[in-house]
C-alpha positions in Angstrom: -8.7 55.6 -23.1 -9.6 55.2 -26.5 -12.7 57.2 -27.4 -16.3 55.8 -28.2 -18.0 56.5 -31.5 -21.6 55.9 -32.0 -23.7 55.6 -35.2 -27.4 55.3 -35.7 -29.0 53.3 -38.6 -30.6 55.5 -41.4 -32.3 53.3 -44.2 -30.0 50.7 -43.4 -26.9 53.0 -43.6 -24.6 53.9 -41.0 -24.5 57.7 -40.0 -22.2 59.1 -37.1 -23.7 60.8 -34.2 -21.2 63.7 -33.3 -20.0 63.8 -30.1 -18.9 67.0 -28.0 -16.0 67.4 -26.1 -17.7 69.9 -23.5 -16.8 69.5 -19.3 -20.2 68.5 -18.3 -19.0 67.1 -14.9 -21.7 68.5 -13.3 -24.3 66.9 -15.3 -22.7 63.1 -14.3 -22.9 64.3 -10.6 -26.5 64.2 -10.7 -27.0 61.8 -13.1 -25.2 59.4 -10.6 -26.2 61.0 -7.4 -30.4 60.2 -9.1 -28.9 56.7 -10.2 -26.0 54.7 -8.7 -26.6 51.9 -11.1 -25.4 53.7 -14.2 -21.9 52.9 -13.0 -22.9 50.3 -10.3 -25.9 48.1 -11.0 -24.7 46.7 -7.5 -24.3 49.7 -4.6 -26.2 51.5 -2.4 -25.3 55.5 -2.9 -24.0 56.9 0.9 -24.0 60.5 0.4 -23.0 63.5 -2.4 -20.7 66.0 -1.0 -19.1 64.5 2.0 -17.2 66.4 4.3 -14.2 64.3 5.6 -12.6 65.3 9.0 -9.6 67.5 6.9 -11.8 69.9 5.7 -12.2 68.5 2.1 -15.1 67.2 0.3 -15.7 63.8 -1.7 -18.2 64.2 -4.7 -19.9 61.0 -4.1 -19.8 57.9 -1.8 -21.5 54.4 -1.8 -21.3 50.5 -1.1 -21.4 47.8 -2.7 -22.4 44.2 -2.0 -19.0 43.4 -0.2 -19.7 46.5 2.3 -16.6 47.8 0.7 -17.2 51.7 0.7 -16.4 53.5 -2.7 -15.1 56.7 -3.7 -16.4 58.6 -6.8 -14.7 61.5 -7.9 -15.0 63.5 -10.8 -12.1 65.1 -12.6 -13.6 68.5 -12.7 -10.3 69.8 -14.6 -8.3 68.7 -11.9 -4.1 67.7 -13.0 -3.0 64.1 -12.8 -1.3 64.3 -10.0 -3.9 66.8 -7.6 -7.3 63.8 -9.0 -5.3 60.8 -8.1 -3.5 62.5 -5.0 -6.8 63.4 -3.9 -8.6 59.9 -4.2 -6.0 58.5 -2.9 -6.2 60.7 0.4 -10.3 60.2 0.4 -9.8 56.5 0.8 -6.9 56.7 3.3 -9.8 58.5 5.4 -12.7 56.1 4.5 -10.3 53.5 5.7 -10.3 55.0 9.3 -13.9 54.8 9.7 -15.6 51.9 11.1 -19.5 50.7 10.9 -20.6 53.8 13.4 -18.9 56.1 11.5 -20.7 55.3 8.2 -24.0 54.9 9.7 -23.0 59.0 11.2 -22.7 59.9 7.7 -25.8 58.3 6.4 -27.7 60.3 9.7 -26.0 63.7 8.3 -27.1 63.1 4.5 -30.9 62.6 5.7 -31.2 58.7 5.5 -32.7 57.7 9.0 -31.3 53.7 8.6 -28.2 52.2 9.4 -26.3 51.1 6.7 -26.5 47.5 7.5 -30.7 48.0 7.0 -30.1 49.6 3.7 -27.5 46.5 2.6 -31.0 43.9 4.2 -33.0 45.9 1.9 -31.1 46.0 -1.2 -29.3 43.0 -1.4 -31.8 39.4 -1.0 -28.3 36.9 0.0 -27.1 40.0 2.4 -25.0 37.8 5.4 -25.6 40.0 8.6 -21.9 39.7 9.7 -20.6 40.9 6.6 -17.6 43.3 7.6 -18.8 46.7 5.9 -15.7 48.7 5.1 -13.1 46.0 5.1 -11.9 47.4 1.5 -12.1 50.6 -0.6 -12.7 50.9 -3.8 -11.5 53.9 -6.2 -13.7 55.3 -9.5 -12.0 58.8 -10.9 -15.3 59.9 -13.0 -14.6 62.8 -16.0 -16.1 63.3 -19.9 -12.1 62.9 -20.7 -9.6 61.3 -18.8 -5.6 62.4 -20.1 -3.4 59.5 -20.8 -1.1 60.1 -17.8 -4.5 59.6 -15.7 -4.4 56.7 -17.7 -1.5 55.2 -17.0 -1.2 55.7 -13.4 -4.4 54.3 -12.4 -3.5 50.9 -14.3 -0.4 51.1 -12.7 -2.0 51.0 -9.3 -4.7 48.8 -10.8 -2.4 46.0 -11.5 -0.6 46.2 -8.0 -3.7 45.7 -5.8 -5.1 48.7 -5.5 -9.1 48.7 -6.7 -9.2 51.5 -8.7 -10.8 52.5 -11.7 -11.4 55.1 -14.5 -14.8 56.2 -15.4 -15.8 58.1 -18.3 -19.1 59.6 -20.2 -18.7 60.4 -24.1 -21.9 62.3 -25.2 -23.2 62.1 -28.2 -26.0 64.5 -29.5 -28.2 63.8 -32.7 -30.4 67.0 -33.4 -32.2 67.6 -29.8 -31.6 64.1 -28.3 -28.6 63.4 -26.4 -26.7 60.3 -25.8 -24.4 58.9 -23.2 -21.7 56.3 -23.5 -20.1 54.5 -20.4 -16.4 53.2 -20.5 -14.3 51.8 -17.4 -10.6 52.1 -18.0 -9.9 49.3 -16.3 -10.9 45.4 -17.4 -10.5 42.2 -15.9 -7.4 41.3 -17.7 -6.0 44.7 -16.1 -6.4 43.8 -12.8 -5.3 41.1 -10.4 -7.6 38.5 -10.3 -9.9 38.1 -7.7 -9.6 34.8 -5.6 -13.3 35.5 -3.4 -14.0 39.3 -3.0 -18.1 38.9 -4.3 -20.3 37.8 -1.8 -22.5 35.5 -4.3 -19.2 33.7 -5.1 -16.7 34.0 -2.0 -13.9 31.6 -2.3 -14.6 30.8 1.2 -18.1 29.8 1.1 -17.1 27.5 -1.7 -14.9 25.6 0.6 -17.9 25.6 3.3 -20.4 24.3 0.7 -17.6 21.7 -1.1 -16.6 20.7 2.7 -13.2 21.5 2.2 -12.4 23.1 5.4 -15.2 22.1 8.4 -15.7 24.0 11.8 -13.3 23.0 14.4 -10.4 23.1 11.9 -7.5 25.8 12.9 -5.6 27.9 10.9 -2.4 30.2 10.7 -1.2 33.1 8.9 2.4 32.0 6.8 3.6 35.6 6.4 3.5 35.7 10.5 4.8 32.4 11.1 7.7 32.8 8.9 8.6 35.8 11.5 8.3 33.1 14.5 5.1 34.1 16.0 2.6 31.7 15.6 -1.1 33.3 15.8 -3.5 30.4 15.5 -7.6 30.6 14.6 -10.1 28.4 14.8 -13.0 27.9 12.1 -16.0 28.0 15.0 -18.5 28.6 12.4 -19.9 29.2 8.4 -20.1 32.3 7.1 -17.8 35.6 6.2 -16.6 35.9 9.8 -15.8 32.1 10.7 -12.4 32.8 12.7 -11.9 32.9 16.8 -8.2 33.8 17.7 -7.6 31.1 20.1 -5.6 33.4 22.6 -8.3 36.0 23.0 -11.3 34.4 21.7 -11.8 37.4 19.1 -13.6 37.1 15.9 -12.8 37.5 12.7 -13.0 37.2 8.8 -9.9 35.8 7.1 -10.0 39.4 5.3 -9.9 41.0 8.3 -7.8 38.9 10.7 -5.2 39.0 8.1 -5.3 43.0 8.6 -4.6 43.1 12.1 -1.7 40.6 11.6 0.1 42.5 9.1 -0.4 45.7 11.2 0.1 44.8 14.3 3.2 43.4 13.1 4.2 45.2 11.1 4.9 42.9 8.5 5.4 44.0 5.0 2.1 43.6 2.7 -0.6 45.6 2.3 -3.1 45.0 4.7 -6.0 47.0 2.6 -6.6 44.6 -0.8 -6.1 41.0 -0.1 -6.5 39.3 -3.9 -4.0 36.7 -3.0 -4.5 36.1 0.5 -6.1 32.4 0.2 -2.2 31.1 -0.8 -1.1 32.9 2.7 -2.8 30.8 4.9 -2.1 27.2 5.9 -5.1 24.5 7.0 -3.5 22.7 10.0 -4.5 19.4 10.3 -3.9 18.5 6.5 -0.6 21.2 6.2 -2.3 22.8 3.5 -3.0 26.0 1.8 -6.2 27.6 1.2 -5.5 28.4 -2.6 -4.8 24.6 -2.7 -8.0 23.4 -1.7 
């Protein structure tokens, strides 16, 4: 990550602030843990310090807007392969826990509201049936990051996974200190999103544009191609606006699209579904999603 360099203006001359190379990891945990906007103007801080069910303990953890939960971890000297072997591992176990289990570690940080509440409260368009902890999201959070860091976490950047790289370059003029942000991955790194922000959803832009209508039914193509034949119903707007017609069970497309792949064991990645809307086919027209 190529490093930030600041300069103030002095009688209309440009003067570098120095910058200092110290591990001040602890000084980003609280800045973050006091204010969750200085990395996501957008998320509602969990917990600091959470104890998973292995024994080991994840620096911070929030949610955003999506009710995707995220991991922040700092660096804290840790190799390349122990920081992203470790994230990695935190999110496997965030992905086991459902809504109860979230709102059970909100109860043991001291935070006496469900996590849905504090989603009400934060967010004005918040959509009660929002699926909170459908994905997980990844920031690795250091003063330096080492270019192996670097290249791993693009790596898994640009093959679906939603990780980033976070880091804090301080700058110090005489007694005031400075602090520049940088994410290591941009837009352009990553692949690109087809609907994952609530204010935008690809799939509330086919409600509003009347592209696809309640009553219309659906199927998944990576399924049918394996000669089962699971078909939905749209029964309603909205995130979760699909009833399996076999057992009546609801669903987003995010999240039926889970359960298909793993009970079936079909080979995709169930967790970070960018390019889902060209998997699914619109019935009565024989049409994709991503075509609409």
């Amino acid at each position: 990550m190529e490093k930030t360099k600041l300069w103030k203006v002095d009688d209309n001359k440009l003067v570098e602030i120095s910058s200092n190379n110290l591990d001040y990891e602890d000084r980003i945990h609280t800045w973050i843990e006091n204010d969750i906007s200085i990395v996501l103007p957008d998320a509602i801080l969990i917990g600091s310090k959470i104890k998973t069910d292995h024994g080991k303990e994840i620096d911070l953890l929030a949610i955003d807007e999506n009710g995707d939960i995220i991991v922040l971890e700092l660096k804290r000297g840790l190799t390349t392969r122990e920081v992203t072997a470790q994230v990695l591992d935190y999110a496997s176990w965030i992905d086991t826990l459902d809504e109860d289990g979230i709102n059970d570690i909100l109860a043991k940080n001291g935070i006496d509201k469900t996590v849905s509440e504090l989603m009400s409260e934060k967010f004005d368009d918040y959509e009660e049936d929002i699926e909170i902890n459908e994905n997980q999201k990844i920031y690795i959070v250091g003063s330096s990051i080492d270019l192996i860091t670097e290249r791993v976490c693009k790596y898994l950047a640009g093959n679906g996974l939603q990780i980033n790289v976070l880091t804090f370059n301080y700058f110090q003029d005489n007694e005031i200190e400075f602090i520049a942000r940088n994410f290591l991955v941009t837009e352009s790194d990553s692949p690109k999103d087809t609907g994952k922000k609530r204010k935008g959803r690809y799939i509330t832009k086919l409600f509003l544009e009347e592209k696809i209508k309640v009553g219309q039914k659906v199927k998944y193509l990576p399924l049918s191609e394996k000669g089962v034949n699971k078909i939905a119903t749209i029964y309603r707007k909205g995130s979760k606006c699909l009833k399996l017609d076999d057992t009546g069970e609801t669903y987003s497309f995010s999240g039926l699209r889970k359960k298909l792949i793993l009970d079936n064991a079909l080979d995709l990645n169930p967790h970070f579904p960018y390019w889902q809307w060209t998997e699914w086919l619109l019935l009565d027209i024989d049409t994709k999603l991503s075509d609409l």
